[in-house]
C-alpha positions as CSV (number, residue, x, y, z in Angstrom):
1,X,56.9,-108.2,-119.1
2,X,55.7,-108.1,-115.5
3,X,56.3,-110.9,-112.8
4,X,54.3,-112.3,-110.0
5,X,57.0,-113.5,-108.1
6,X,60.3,-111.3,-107.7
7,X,63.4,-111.5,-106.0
8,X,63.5,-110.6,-102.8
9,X,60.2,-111.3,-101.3
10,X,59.3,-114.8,-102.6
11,X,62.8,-116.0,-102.2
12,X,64.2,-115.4,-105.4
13,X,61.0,-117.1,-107.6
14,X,60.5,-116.2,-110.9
15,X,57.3,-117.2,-112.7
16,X,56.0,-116.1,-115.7
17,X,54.0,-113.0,-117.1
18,X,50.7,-111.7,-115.9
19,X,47.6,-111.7,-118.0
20,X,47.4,-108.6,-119.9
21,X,45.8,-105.7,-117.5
22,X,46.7,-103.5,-115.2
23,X,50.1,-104.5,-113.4
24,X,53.5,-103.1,-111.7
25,X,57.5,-103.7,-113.1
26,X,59.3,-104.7,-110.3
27,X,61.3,-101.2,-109.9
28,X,57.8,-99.9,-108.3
29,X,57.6,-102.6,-106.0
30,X,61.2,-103.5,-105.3
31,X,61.5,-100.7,-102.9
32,X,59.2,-102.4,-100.1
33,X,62.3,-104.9,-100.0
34,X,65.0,-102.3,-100.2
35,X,63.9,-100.2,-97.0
36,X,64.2,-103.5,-95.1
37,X,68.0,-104.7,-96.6
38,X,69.8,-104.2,-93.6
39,X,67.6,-106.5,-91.6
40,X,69.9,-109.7,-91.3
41,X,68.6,-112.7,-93.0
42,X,66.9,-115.6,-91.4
43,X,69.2,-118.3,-89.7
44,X,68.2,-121.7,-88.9
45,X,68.9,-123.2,-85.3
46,X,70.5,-126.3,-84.9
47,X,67.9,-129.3,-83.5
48,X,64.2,-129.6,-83.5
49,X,61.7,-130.3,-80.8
50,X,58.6,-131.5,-80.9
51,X,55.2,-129.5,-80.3
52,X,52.2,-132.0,-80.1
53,X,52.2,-133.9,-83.1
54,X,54.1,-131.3,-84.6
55,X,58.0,-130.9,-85.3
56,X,59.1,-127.5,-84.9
57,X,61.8,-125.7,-86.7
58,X,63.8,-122.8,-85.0
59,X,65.4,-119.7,-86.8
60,X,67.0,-116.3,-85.8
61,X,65.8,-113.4,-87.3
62,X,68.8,-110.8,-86.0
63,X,68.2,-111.4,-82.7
64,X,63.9,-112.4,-82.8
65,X,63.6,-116.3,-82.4
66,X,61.1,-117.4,-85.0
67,X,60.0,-121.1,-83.9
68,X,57.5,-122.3,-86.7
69,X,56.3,-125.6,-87.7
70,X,58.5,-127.6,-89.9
71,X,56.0,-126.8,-93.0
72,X,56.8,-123.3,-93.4
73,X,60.4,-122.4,-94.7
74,X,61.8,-119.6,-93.8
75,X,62.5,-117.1,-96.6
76,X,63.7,-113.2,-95.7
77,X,62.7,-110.7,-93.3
78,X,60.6,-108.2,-95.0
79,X,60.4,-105.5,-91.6
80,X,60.2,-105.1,-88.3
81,X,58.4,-102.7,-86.0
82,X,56.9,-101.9,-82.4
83,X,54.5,-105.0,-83.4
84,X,57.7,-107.4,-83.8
85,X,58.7,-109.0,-87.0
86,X,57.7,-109.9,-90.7
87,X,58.9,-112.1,-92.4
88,X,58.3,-114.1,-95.9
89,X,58.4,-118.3,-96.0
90,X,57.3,-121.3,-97.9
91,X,54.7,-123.0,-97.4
92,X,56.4,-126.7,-97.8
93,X,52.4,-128.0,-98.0
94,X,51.1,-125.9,-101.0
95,X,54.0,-124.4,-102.5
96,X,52.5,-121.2,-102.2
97,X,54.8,-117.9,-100.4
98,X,53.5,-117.1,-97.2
99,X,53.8,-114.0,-94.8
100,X,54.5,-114.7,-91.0
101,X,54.2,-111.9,-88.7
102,X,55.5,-112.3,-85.2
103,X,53.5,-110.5,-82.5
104,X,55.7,-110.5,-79.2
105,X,54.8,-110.6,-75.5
106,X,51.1,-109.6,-76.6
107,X,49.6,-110.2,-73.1
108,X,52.1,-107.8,-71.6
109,X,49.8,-104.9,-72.6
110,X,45.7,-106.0,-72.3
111,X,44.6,-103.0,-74.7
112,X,47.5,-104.6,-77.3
113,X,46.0,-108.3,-76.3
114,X,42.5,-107.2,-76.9
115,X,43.7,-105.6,-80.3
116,X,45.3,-108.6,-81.6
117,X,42.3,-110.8,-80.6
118,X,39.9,-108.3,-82.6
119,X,42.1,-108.0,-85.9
120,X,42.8,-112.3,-85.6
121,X,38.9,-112.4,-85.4
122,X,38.0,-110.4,-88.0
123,X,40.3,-111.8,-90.3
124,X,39.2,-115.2,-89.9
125,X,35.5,-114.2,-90.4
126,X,36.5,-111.6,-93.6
127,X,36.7,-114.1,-96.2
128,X,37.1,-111.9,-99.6
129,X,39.2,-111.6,-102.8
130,X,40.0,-108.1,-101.7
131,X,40.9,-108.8,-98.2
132,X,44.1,-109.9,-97.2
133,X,43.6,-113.6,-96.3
134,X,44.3,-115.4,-92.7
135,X,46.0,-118.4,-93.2
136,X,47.1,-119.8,-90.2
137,X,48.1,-119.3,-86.9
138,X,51.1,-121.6,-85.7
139,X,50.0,-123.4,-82.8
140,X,51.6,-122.7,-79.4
141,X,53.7,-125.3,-77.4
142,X,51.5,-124.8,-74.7
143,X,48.7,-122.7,-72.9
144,X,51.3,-122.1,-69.8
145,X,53.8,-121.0,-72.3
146,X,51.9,-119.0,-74.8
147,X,53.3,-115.9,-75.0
148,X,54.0,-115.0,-78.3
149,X,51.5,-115.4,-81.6
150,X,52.7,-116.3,-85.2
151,X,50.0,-115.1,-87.5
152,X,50.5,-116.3,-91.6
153,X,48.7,-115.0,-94.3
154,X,48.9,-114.7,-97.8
155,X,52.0,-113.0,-99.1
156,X,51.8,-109.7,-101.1
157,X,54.5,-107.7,-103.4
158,X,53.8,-104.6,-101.5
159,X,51.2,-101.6,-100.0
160,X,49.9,-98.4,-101.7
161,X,52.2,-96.3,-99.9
162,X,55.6,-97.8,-101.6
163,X,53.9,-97.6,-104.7
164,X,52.9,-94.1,-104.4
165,X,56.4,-93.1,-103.5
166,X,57.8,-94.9,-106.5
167,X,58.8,-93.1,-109.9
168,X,56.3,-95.3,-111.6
169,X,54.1,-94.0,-113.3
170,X,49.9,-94.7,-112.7
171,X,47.8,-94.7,-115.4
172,X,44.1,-93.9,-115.0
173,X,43.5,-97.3,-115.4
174,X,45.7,-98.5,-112.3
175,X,44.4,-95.5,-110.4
176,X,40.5,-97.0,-111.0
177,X,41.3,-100.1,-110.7
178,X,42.6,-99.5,-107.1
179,X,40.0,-97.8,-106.3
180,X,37.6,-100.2,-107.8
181,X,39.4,-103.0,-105.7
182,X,39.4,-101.1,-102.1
183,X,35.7,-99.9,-102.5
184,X,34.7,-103.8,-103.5
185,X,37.0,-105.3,-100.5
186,X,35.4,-102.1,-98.3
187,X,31.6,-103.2,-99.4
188,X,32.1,-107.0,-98.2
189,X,33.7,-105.4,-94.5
190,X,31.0,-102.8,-94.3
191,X,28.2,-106.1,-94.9
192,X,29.9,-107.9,-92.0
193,X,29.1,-104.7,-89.9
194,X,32.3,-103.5,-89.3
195,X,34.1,-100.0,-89.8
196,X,37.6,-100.7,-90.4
197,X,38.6,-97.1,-89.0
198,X,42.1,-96.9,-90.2
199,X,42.2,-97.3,-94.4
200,X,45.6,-95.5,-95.9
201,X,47.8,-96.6,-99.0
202,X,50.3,-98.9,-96.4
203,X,47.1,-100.7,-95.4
204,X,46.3,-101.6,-99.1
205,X,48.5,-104.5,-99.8
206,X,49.4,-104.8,-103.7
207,X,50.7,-107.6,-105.7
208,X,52.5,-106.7,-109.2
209,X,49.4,-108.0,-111.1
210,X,47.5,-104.8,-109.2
211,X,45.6,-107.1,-106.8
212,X,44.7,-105.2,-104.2
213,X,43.7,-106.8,-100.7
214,X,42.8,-104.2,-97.5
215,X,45.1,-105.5,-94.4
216,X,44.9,-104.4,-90.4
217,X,41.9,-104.7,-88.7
218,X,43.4,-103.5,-85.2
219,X,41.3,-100.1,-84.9
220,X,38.1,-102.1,-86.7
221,X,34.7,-101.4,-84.8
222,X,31.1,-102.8,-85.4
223,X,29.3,-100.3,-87.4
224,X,25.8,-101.3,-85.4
225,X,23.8,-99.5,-83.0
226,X,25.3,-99.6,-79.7
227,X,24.3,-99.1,-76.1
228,X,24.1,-96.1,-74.5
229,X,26.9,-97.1,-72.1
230,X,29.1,-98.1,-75.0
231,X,28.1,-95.6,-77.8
232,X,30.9,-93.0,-77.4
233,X,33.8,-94.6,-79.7
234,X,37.4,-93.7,-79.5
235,X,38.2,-90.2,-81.2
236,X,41.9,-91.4,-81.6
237,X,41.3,-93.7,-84.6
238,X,42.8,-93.5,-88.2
239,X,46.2,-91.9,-89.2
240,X,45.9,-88.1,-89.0
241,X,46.0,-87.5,-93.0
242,X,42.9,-89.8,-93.8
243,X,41.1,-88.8,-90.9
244,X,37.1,-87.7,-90.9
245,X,36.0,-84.2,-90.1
246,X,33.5,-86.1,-87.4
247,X,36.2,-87.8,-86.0
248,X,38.9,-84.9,-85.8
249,X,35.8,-82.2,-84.5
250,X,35.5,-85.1,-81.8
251,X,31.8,-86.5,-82.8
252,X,32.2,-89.6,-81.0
253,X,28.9,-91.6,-82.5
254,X,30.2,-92.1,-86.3
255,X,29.5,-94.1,-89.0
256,X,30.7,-96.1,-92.1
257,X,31.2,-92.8,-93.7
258,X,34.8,-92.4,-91.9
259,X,36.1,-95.4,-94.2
260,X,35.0,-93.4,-97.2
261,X,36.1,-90.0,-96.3
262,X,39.7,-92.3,-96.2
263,X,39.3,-94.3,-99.7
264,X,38.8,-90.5,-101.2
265,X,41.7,-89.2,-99.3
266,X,43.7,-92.4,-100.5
267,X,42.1,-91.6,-104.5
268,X,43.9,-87.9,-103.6
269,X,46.8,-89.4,-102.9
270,X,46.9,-91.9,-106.6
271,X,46.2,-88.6,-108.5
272,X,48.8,-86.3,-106.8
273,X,51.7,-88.7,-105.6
274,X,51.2,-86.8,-102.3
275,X,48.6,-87.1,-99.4
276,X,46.0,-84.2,-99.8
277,X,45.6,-83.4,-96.5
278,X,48.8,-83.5,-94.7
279,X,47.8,-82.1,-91.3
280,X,50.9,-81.8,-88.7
281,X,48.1,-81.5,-85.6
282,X,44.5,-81.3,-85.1
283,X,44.2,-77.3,-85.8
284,X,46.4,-77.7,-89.2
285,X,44.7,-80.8,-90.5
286,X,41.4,-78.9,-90.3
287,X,42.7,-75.7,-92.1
288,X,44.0,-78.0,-94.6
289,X,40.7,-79.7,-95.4
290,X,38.9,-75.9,-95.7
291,X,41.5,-74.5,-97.9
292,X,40.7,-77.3,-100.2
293,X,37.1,-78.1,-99.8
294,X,36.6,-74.4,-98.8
295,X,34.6,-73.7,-95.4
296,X,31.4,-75.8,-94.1
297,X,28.3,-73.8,-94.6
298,X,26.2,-72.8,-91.6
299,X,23.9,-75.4,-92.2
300,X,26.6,-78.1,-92.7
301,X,28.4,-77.1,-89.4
302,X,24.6,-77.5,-87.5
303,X,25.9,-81.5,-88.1
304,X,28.7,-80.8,-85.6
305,X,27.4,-81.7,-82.1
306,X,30.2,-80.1,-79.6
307,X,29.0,-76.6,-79.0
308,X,32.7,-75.7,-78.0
309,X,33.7,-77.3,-81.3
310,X,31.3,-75.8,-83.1
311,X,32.4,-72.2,-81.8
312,X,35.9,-72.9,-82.7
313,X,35.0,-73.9,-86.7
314,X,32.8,-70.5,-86.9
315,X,35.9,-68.6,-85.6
316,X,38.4,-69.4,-88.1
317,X,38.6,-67.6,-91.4
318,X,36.5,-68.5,-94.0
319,X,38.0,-70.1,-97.5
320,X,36.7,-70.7,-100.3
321,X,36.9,-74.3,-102.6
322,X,39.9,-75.1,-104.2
323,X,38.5,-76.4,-107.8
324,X,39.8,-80.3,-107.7
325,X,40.6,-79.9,-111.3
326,X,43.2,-77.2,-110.6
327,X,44.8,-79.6,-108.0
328,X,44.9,-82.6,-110.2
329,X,44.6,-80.8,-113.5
330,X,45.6,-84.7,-115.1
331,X,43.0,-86.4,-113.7
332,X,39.7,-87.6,-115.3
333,X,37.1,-85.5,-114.3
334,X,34.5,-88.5,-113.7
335,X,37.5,-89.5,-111.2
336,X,37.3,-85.8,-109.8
337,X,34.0,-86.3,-109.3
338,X,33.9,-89.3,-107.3
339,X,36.6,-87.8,-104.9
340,X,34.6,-85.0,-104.2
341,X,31.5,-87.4,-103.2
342,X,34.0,-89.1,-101.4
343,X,35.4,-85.9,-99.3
344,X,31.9,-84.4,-98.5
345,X,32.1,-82.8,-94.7
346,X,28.7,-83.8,-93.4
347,X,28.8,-87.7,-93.3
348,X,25.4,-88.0,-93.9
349,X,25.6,-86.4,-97.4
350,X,29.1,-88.6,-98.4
351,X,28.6,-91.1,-100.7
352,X,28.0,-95.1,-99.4
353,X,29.9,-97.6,-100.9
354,X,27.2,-99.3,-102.8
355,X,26.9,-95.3,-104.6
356,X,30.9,-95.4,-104.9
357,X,31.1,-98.5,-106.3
358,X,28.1,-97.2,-108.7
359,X,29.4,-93.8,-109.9
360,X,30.5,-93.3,-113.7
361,X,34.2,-93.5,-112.7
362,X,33.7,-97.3,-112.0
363,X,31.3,-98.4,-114.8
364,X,34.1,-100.2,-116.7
365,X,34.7,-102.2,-113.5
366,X,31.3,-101.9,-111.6
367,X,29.5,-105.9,-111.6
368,X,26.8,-106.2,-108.8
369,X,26.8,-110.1,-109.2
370,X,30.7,-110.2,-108.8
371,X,30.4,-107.2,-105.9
372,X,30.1,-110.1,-102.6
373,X,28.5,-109.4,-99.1
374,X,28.6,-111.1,-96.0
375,X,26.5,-113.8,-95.3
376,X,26.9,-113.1,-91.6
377,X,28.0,-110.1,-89.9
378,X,30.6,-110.4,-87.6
379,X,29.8,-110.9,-83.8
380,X,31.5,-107.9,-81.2
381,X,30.3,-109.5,-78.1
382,X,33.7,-110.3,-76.8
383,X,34.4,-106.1,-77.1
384,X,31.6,-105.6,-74.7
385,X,32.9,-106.6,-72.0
386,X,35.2,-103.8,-70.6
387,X,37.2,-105.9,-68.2
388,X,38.3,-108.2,-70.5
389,X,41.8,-109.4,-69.2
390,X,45.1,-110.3,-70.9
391,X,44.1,-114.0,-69.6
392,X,40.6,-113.7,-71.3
393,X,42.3,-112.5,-74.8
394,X,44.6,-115.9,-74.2
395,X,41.8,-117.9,-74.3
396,X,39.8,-116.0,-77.1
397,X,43.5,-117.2,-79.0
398,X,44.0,-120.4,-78.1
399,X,40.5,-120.8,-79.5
400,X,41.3,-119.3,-82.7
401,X,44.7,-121.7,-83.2
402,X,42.4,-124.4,-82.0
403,X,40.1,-123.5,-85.2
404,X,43.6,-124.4,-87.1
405,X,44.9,-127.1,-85.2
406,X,42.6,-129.2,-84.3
407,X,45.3,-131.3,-81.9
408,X,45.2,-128.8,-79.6
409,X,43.5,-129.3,-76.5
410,X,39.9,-127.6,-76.2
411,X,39.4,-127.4,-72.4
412,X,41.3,-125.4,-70.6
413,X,41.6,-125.5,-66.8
414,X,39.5,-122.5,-65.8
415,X,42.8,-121.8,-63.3
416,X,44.4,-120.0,-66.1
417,X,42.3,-118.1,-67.7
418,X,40.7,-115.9,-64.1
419,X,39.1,-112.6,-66.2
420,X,40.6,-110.4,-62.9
421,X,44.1,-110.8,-61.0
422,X,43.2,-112.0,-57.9
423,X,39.7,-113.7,-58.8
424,X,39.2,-117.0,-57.1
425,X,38.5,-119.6,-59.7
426,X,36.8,-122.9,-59.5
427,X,38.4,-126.3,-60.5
428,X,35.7,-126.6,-63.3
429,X,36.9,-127.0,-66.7
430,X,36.4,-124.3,-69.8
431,X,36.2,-125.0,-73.2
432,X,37.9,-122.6,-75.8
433,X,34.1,-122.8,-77.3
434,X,33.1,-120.4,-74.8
435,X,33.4,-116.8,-73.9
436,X,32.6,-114.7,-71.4
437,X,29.7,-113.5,-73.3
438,X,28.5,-116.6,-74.8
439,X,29.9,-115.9,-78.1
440,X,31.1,-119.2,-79.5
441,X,35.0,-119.1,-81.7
442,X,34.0,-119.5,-85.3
């Protein structure tokens, strides 16, 4: 028997068996709580005080304050990290188990500001079965004193990554239907317009019934033509192991191909219980992806646009394929197949998602009419503008708890929210509705 709910995450639930299907026992999923045991358990503050029309609970998560609306119950920390804390609760309104992240002092750092404002974004225009779901943000006491964000979302067993480190054992059909899952979630983001740049197992969130939901949309960009002012992206983008070839040879225009290259480096990885291409720097990730998927040809290195890059690729040694089936020798070879579609150099030749998503390996699975895309895609206009300030990122927030809480005030004094330090400000009013490119919160 399998269980939704176990202990440790949802608070000590139980409920009752899954459908029949693909699904997890709890020893493959219990380790994502054991790695975070010594993390002391939630204590609740004595008193209350009131925010708005809200009463607000406070609780000490080892030494992090968590001060959330009296709705959510606090559960058990689930980890911590340079981002602050997670933590599991109740959700007092629906029932349902929640996940509360705490971002801290996220206006300290504007590139960290502008990161949270993109993923908060995104996840409130991604609405999908396969994408990890925004449920609230808990409103702030006030503008002045807005420092710190509390994001909720759904609450999930576990990722990929604790799964793949497990001693349970996949069967083809858990391994396709993963896929299936992260190539349908991937479809719906790619719609919208947006790459989402950094896809690997611990940003695949799984739930012991083998729901799979794609999380973090910090590093996500828009996948549209962009100006010539703008076009050169980031090269630093994506752990190392599911890294492109175009992005680790430095092309800096790329496309949704990147995402790809990952879900087949991520497909590797469900085969072999170990990442495929476990570079330790630039140089040894690269010699790792030709000793398996053997050399580029001449023609195939033409795609690479750095002259000085492409000098350094003709000089190392040449190697020839590794045959997949020799490296996962279990694996179906339709599923062989796909990864090497997935895990083709030139970007131009990898397969789409929409072909993915059509290949043999996914014909149990495959169903156009149940395969979603965007109505709308999403709108990067508040990215554009380079100068974007830690104060500008507060507003772009406020708006988005404003979308929540509707109690919140809607003007702010234009006085707080200057885009420069220093920038003399008028005594005119500005509504969260607005941004400094015109693009109106959602």
């Amino acid at each position: 028997q399998f269980w939704r709910v176990f202990e440790g995450v949802r608070g000590g639930e139980g409920f009752g068996p899954m459908d029949d299907g693909p699904s997890l026992p709890l020893e493959a999923i219990g380790s994502a709580v054991d790695d975070n045991s010594k993390i002391p358990v939630a204590i609740p503050l004595a008193g209350r005080f009131s925010c708005c029309e809200f009463k607000k609970s406070s609780f000490l998560v080892g030494s992090i304050k968590f001060e959330l609306d009296n709705r959510y119950r606090l559960q058990k920390p689930l980890g911590h990290g340079a981002y602050g804390v997670l933590c599991s609760a109740e959700d007092t309104k629906t029932g349902e188990f929640v996940a509360i992240k705490k971002l801290r002092n996220i206006f300290d750092s504007v590139s960290e500001a502008r990161r949270v404002v993109r993923e908060v974004k995104l996840l409130n225009h991604l609405r999908h079965e396969n994408i990890v779901t925004l449920i609230d943000i808990i409103s702030p006491e006030s503008f002045e004193s807005f420092k710190d964000l509390y994001v909720v979302t759904e609450l999930m067993d576990t990722d990929l990554h604790q799964i793949i480190r497990s001693k349970q054992t996949l069967s083809d059909s858990h391994i396709q239907y993963f896929t299936y899952q992260i190539l349908r979630g991937l479809k719906y983001v790619h719609s919208a317009g947006v790459l989402h740049r950094d896809l690997k197992p611990s940003n695949v969130l799984v739930n012991a019934n083998c729901d799979c939901k794609i999380a973090d949309f910090g590093m996500a960009r828009t996948s549209d033509p962009i100006g010539e002012a703008e076009k050169y992206m980031t090269g630093y983008v994506t752990t190392r192991w599911y890294r492109a070839p175009e992005i680790i040879l430095s092309w800096r225009i790329y496309t949704k191909a990147v995402d790809l290259w990952s879900v087949g480096c991520i497909l590797a990885e469900l085969i072999g219980r170990t990442p495929i291409f476990p570079g330790k720097d630039y140089n040894h990730q690269l010699r790792l992806i030709f000793t398996t998927l053997g050399t580029p040809s001449q023609s195939d290195i033409n795609f690479i646009q750095c002259q000085d890059t492409k000098k350094k690729v003709l000089a190392m040694s040449r190697k020839r394929a590794t045959p997949l089936n020799k490296l996962y020798p279990q694996a179906d070879a339709k599923c062989l197949d796909l990864m090497k579609r997935l895990l083709e150099f030139v970007p131009k030749k990898r397969y789409t998602v929409s072909q993915a998503l059509e290949h043999p390996y996914m014909e149990k699975l495959h169903d156009p009419q149940d395969e979603p895309e965007a109505v709308t895609r999403f709108n990067f206009a508040f990215e554009h503008n380079k100068s974007l300030s830690s104060d500008e990122c507060k507003r772009l927030l406020w708006g988005e708890a404003y979308n929540f809480h509707k109690h919140l005030d809607p003007v702010l004094p234009e006085a707080a929210v200057s885009s420069t330090p220093g920038e003399s400000n008028s005594s005119h009013p500005i509504s969260v509705h607005s941004s400094p490119e015109g693009e109106g919160s959602k």
